[in-house]
C-alpha positions as CSV (number, residue, x, y, z in Angstrom):
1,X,-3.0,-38.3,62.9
2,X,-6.1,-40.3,61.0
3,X,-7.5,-42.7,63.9
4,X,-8.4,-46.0,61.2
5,X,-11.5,-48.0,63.3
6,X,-11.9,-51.2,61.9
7,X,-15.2,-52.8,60.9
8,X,-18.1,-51.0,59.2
9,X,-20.3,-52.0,55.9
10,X,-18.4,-54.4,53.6
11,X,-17.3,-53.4,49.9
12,X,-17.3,-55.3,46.7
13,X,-13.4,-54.6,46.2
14,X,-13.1,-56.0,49.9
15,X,-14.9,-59.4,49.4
16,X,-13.5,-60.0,46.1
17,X,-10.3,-59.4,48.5
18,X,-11.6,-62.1,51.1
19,X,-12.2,-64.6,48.2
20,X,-8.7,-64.1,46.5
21,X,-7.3,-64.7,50.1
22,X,-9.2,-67.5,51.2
23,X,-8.6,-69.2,48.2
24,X,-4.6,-68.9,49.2
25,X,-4.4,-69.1,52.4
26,X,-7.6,-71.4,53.5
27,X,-9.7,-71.0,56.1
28,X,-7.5,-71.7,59.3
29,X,-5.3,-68.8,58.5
30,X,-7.3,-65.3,59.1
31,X,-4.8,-63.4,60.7
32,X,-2.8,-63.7,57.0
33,X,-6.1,-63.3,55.3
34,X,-7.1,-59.9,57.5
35,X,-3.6,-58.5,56.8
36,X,-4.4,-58.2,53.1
37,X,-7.6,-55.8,54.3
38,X,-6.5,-52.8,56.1
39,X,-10.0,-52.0,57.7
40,X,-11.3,-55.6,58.8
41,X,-10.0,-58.0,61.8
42,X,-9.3,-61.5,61.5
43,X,-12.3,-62.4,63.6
44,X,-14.6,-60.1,61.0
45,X,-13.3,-61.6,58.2
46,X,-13.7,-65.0,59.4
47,X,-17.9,-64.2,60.5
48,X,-18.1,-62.4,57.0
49,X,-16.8,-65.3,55.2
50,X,-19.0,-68.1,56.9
51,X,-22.1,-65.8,57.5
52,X,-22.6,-64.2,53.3
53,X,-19.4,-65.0,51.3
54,X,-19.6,-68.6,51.8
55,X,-20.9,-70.7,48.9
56,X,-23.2,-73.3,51.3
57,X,-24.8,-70.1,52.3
58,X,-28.2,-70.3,51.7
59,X,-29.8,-67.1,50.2
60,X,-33.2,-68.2,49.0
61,X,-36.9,-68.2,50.2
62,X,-37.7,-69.7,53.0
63,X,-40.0,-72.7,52.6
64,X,-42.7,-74.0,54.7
65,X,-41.3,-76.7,56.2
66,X,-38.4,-74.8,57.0
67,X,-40.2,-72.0,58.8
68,X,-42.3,-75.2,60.8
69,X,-38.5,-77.0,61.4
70,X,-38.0,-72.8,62.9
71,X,-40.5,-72.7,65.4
72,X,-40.3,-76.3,66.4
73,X,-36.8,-76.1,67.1
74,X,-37.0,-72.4,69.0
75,X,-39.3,-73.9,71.0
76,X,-37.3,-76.7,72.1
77,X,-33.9,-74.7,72.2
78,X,-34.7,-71.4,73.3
79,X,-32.1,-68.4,72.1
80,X,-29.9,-71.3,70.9
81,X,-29.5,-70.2,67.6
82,X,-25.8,-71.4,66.4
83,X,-27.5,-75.0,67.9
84,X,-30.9,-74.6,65.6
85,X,-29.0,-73.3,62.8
86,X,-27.0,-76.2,61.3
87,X,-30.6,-78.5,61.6
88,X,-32.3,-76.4,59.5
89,X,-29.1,-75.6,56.9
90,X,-29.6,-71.9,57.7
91,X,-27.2,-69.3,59.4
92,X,-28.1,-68.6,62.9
93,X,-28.5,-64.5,61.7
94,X,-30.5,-65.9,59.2
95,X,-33.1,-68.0,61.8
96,X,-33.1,-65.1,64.3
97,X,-34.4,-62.8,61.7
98,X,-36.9,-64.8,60.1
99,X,-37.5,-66.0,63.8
100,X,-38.4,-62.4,64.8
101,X,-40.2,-61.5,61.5
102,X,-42.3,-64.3,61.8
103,X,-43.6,-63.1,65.5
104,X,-43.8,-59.8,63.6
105,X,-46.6,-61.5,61.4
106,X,-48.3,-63.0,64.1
107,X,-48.7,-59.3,65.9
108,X,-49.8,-57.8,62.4
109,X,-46.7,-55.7,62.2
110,X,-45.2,-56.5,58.2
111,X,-42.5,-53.4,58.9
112,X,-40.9,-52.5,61.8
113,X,-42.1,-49.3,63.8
114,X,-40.1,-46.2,64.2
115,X,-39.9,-46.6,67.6
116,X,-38.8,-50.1,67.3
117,X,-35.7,-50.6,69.0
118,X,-34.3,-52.8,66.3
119,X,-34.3,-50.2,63.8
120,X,-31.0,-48.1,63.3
121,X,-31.6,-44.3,64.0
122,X,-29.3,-41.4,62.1
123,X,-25.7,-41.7,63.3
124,X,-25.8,-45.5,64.6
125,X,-23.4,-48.4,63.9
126,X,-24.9,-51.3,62.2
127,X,-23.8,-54.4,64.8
128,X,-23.9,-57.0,62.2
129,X,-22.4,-55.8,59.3
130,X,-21.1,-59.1,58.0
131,X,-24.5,-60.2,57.1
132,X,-25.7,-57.5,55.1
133,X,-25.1,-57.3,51.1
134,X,-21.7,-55.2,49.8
135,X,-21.9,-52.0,48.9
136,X,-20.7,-50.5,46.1
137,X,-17.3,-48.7,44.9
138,X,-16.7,-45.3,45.5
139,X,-15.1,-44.1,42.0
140,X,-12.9,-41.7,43.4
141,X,-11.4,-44.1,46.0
142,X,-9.5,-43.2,49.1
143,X,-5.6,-43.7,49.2
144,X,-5.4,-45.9,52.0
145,X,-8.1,-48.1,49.7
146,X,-5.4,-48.0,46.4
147,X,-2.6,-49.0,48.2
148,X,-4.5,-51.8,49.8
149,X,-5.3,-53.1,46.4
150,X,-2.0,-52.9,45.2
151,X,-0.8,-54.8,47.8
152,X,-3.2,-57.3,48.1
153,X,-2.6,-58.0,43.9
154,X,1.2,-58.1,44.7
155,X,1.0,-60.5,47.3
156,X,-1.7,-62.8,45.6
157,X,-0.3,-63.0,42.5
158,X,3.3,-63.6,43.8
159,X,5.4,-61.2,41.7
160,X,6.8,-58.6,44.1
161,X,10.5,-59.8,43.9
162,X,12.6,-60.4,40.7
163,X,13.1,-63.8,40.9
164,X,9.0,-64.5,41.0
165,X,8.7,-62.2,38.0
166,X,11.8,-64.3,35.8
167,X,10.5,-67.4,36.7
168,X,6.3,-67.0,35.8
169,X,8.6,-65.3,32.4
170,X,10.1,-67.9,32.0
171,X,7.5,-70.3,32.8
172,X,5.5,-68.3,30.0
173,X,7.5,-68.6,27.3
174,X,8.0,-72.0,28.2
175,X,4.4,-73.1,27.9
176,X,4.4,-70.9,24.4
177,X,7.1,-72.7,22.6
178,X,5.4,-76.2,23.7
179,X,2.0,-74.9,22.7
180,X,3.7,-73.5,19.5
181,X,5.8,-76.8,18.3
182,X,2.4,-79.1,19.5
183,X,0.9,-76.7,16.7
184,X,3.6,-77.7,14.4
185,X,3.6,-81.1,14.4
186,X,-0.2,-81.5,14.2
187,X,0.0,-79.5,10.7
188,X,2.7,-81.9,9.9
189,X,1.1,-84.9,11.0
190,X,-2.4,-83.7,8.7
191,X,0.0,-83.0,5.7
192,X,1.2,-86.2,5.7
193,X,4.9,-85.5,7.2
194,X,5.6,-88.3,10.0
195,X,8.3,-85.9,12.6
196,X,10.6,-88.3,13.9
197,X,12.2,-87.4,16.7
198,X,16.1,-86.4,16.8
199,X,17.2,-88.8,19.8
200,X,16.0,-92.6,19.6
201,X,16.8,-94.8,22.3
202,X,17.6,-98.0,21.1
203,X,17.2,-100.1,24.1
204,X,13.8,-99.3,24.9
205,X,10.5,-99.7,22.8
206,X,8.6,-97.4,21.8
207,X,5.3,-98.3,21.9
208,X,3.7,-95.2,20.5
209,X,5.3,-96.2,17.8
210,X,6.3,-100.1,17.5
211,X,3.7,-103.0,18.0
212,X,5.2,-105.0,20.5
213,X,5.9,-108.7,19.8
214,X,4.6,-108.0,16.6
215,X,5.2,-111.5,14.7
216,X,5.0,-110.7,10.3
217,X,2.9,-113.5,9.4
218,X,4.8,-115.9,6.2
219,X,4.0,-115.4,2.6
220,X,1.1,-117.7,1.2
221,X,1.4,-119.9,-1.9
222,X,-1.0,-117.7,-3.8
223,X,-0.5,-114.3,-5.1
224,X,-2.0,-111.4,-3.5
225,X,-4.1,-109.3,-5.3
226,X,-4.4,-105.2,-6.3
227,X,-7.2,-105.0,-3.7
228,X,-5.5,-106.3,-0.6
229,X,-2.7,-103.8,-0.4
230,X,-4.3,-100.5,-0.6
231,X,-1.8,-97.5,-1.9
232,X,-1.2,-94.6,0.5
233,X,-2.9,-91.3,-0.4
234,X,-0.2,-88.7,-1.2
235,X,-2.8,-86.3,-2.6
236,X,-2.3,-84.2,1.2
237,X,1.1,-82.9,0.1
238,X,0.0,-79.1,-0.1
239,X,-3.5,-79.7,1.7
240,X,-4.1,-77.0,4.8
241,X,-5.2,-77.7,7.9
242,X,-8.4,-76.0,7.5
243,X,-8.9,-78.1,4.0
244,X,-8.7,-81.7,5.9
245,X,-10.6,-80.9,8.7
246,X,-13.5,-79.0,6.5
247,X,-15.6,-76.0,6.9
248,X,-16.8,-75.4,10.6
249,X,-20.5,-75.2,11.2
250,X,-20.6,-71.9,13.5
251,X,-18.4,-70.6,10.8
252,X,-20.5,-71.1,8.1
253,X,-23.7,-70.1,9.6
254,X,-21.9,-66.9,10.9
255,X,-21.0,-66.2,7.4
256,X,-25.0,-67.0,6.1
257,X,-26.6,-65.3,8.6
258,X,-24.4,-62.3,7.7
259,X,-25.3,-62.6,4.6
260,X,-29.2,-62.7,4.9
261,X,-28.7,-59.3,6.9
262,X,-26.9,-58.1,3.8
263,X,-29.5,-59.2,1.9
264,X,-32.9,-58.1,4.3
265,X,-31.1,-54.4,4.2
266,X,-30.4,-54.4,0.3
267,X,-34.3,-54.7,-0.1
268,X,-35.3,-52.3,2.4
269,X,-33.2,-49.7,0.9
270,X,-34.9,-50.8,-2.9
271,X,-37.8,-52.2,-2.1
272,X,-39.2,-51.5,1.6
273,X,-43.1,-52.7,1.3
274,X,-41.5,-55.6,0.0
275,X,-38.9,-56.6,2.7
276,X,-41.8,-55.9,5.5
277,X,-43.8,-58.4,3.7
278,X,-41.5,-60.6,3.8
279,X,-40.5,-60.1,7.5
280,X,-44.0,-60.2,8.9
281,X,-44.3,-63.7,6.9
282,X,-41.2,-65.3,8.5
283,X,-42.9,-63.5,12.0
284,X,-46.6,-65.4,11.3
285,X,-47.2,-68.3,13.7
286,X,-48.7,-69.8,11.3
287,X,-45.4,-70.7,9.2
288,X,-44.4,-72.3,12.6
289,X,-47.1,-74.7,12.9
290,X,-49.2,-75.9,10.1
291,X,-53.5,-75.9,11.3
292,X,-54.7,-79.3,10.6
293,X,-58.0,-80.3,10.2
294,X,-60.3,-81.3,13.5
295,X,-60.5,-84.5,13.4
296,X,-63.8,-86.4,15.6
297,X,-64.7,-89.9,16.3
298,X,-66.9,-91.6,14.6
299,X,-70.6,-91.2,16.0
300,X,-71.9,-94.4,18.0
301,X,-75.8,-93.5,17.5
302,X,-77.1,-92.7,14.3
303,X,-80.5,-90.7,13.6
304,X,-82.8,-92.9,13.9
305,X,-81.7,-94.4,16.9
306,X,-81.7,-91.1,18.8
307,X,-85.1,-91.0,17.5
308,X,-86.3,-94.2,18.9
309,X,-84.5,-93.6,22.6
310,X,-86.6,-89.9,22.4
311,X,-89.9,-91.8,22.0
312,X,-89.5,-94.1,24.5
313,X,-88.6,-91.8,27.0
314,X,-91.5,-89.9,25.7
315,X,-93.8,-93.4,25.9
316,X,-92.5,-94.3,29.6
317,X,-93.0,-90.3,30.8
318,X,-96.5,-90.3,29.5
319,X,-97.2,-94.2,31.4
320,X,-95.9,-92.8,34.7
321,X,-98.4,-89.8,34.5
322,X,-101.4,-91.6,33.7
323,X,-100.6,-94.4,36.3
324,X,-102.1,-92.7,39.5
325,X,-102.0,-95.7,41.9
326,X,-99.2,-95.6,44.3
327,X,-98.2,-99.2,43.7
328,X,-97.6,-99.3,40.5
329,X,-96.0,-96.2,40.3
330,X,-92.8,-97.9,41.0
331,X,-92.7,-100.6,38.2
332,X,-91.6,-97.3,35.5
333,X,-88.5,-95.7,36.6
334,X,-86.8,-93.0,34.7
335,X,-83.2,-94.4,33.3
336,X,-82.2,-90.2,33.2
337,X,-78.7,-89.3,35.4
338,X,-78.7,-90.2,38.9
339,X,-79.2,-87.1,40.5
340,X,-76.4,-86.6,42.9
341,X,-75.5,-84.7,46.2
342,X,-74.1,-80.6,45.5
343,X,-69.8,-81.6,45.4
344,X,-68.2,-80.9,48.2
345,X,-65.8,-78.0,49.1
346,X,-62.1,-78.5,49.6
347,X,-61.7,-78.2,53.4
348,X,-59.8,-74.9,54.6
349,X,-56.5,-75.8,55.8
350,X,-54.9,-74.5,59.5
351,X,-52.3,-71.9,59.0
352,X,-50.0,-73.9,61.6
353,X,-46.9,-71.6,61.2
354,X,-49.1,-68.6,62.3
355,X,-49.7,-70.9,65.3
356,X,-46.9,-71.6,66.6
357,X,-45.4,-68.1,66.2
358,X,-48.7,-66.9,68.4
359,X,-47.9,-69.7,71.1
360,X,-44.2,-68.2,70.9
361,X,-45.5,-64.9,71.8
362,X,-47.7,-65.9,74.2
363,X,-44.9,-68.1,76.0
364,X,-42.7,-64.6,76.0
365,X,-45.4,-62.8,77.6
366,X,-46.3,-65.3,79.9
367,X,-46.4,-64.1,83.4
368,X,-44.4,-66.2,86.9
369,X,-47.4,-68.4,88.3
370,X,-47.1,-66.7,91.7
371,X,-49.1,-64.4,90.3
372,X,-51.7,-66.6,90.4
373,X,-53.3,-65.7,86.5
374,X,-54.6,-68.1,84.7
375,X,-52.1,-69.6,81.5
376,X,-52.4,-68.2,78.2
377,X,-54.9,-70.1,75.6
378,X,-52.2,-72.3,73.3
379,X,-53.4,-74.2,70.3
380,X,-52.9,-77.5,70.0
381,X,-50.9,-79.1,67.5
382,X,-49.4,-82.4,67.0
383,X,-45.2,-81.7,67.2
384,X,-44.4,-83.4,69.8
385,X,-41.1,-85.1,68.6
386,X,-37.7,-83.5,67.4
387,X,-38.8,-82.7,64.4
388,X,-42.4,-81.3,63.3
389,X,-45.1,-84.0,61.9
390,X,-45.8,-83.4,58.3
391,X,-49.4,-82.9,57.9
392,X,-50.7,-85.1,54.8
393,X,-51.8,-83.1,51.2
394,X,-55.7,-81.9,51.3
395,X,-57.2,-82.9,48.5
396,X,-60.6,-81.5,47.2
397,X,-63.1,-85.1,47.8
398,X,-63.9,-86.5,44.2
399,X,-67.9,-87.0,44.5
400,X,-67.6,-89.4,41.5
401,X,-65.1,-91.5,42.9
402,X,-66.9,-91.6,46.1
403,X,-70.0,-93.2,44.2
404,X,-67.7,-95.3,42.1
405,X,-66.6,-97.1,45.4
406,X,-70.0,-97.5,46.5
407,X,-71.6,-98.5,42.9
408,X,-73.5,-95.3,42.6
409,X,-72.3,-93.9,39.2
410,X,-74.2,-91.3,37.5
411,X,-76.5,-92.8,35.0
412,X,-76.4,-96.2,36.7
413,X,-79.8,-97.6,37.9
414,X,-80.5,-96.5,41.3
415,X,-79.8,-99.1,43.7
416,X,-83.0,-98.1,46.0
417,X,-85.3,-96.0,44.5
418,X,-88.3,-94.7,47.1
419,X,-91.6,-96.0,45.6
420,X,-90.4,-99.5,44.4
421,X,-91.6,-102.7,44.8
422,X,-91.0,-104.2,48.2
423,X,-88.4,-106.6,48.1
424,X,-86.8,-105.4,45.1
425,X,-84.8,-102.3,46.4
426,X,-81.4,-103.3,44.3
427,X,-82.6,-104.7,41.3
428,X,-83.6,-103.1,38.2
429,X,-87.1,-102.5,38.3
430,X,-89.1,-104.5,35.7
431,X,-90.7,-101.6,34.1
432,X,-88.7,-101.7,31.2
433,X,-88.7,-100.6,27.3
434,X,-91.3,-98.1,26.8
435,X,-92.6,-98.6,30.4
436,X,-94.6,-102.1,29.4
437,X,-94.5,-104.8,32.1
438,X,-94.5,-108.4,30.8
């Protein structure tokens, strides 16, 4: 006699099972559910369901702040993982995992060892199962398996006994003549052919039909006119469907684009230099996108007045070399850029997650104080509340806007320039066009 041990890996023809269940019976009903799979238990289905099956099962990356939310909340609720798990909108497998791979990191050990105890050896029982992917279908499946299918289609669908399989008949061709005599009447009704129906009832109103308290309004004393009574169209005698509702655009660009294929094949079997011409034209990026022509501003400085700034730069260069006296050095200044400080770097930014997960490790190995050892070094960080403290955006410093706030722009004058006059450290100095003092 075959011993049958429940549990072991999950199969796709299983949780397609679980789903079809669930969706029938709910999700306070696994003892029904588990009786549609002949290997699982109630209680496996129901962790296999809310720990991978479940569509507010989150599957993706894990984010920064989520993995700072992790080792906040592991350090306030040690090993309470079905407590941690809802706060961070993870599954508590799920936050032990990442939990352990992030001390994993913080040791330098990306894989697990061979010796690790955590890793399965040949011939071991996976214990958690319910949170790994499904596997796939054996194609030659096992008896047991078939039936369990069968049954689990019987009982789903609802169409074991004769009286389930004449009524969903019966409810079939139901829905087929009503689908086929709305059909009918819509052809009708486009033709022009108003279908009364058989049976009025004369002591109700029909107000699909009627206007209620509809009041004719009395004949005028003048004549109406051709124009005010338009004729009804009875040119839709014989007119299709098809014909008043016109051509359909998918249609009709189905049927072109068949026929360019037509076409492009015709010429490659005639003409083949040809039809790669043609291809690698319709292909050119150029067809896309017409090139237009670069178009500039118009200059602000003409010739000559580039030539006149050269020469007095020239002018007030050669006055500053010939002036050899200290105190009148000053009076010419040179209006070139303010020469400014070397930018600054963008400032390196603390791996805080790596932190945390080495004070987690340290906390672990942390020996009884009657030993008398001094504590392990922790580094400091700033979570004190609940919840971590978000850590603002670091942001390379703009040197420009640094001297924009303090009225140092480059190629402004300098606001104290060492050699100036005494006195006048913020004002423009006086030696001015072409380095000539008034």
């Amino acid at each position: 006699m075959r011993i049958l041990i429940k549990g072991g890996v999950w199969k796709n023809s299983e949780d397609e099972v679980l789903k079809a269940a669930v969706m029938k019976y709910g999700l306070n009903n696994w003892s029904r559910v588990a009786s549609l799979l002949a290997r699982k238990s109630p209680k496996q289905c129901k962790s296999r369901w809310y720990e991978w099956l479940d569509p507010s099962v989150k599957k993706t990356e894990w984010t920064r702040e989520e993995e700072e939310k992790l080792l906040h909340l592991a350090k306030l609720f040690p090993t309470q993982w079905r407590t941690i798990a809802p706060i961070i909108g993870r599954t508590a497998y799920q936050c032990l995992e990442h939990y352990e791979k992030l001390l994993d990191q913080a040791q330098g050990r990306d894989e697990m060892d061979e010796n690790d105890p955590r890793r399965l050896k040949p011939g071991e029982i996976d214990p958690h199962p319910e949170t790994k992917p499904a596997r796939a279908d054996p194609i030659d499946m096992d008896e047991d398996e078939k039936e369990m299918l069968s049954e689990a289609r019987a009982r789903l669908a609802n169409t074991r006994g004769k009286k389930a399989k004449r009524k969903s008949r019966e409810k079939q061709l139901e829905e087929a003549r009503r689908l086929a005599s709305l059909q009918k009447r819509r052809e009708l009704k486009a033709a022009g052919i108003s279908t009364a129906k058989k049976y009025k009832s004369s002591k109700y109103i029909d107000y699909g039909e009627e206007v209620p308290f509809e009041a004719a309004p009395p004949m005028g004393f003048h004549e109406v006119g051709i124009e005010e009574t338009p004729k009804v169209s009875l040119g839709l005698a014989n007119v299709t469907l098809q014909a008043v509702e016109d051509k359909r655009r998918d249609e009709e660009e189905k049927r072109r684009r068949k026929d360019d294929e037509r076409k492009i094949k015709r010429l490659k079997a005639d003409n083949l230099p040809e039809a790669l011409e043609m291809i690698n034209k319709l292909n050119d990026p150029s067809m896309l996108r017409k090139r237009t022509a670069l178009s500039l501003p118009a200059p602000q400085l003409n010739d000559e007045e580039l030539e006149t700034i050269v020469k007095m730069g020239a002018d007030a260069a050669a006055l500053q070399a010939q002036s050899a006296d200290s105190a009148t050095a000053g009076l010419v200044q040179s209006y070139g850029e303010t020469p400014g400080s070397t930018p600054l770097r963008t400032p390196k930014q603390t791996n805080t997650i790596l932190q945390e997960a080495q004070d987690a490790i340290a906390r672990t190995a942390m020996q009884t104080p009657l030993f008398g050892e001094s504590n392990p070094l922790m580094n400091e960080t700033d979570w004190n509340g609940a919840m971590p403290t978000p850590k603002p955006s670091i942001i390379t410093p703009n040197l420009y806007a640094e001297q924009a706030r303090s009225g140092m722009t480059p190629g402004a004058t300098p606001g104290a320039t060492p050699g100036a006059t005494p006195g006048r450290g913020a004002m423009t100095p006086m030696g001015g066009r072409g380095g000539i003092t008034p």
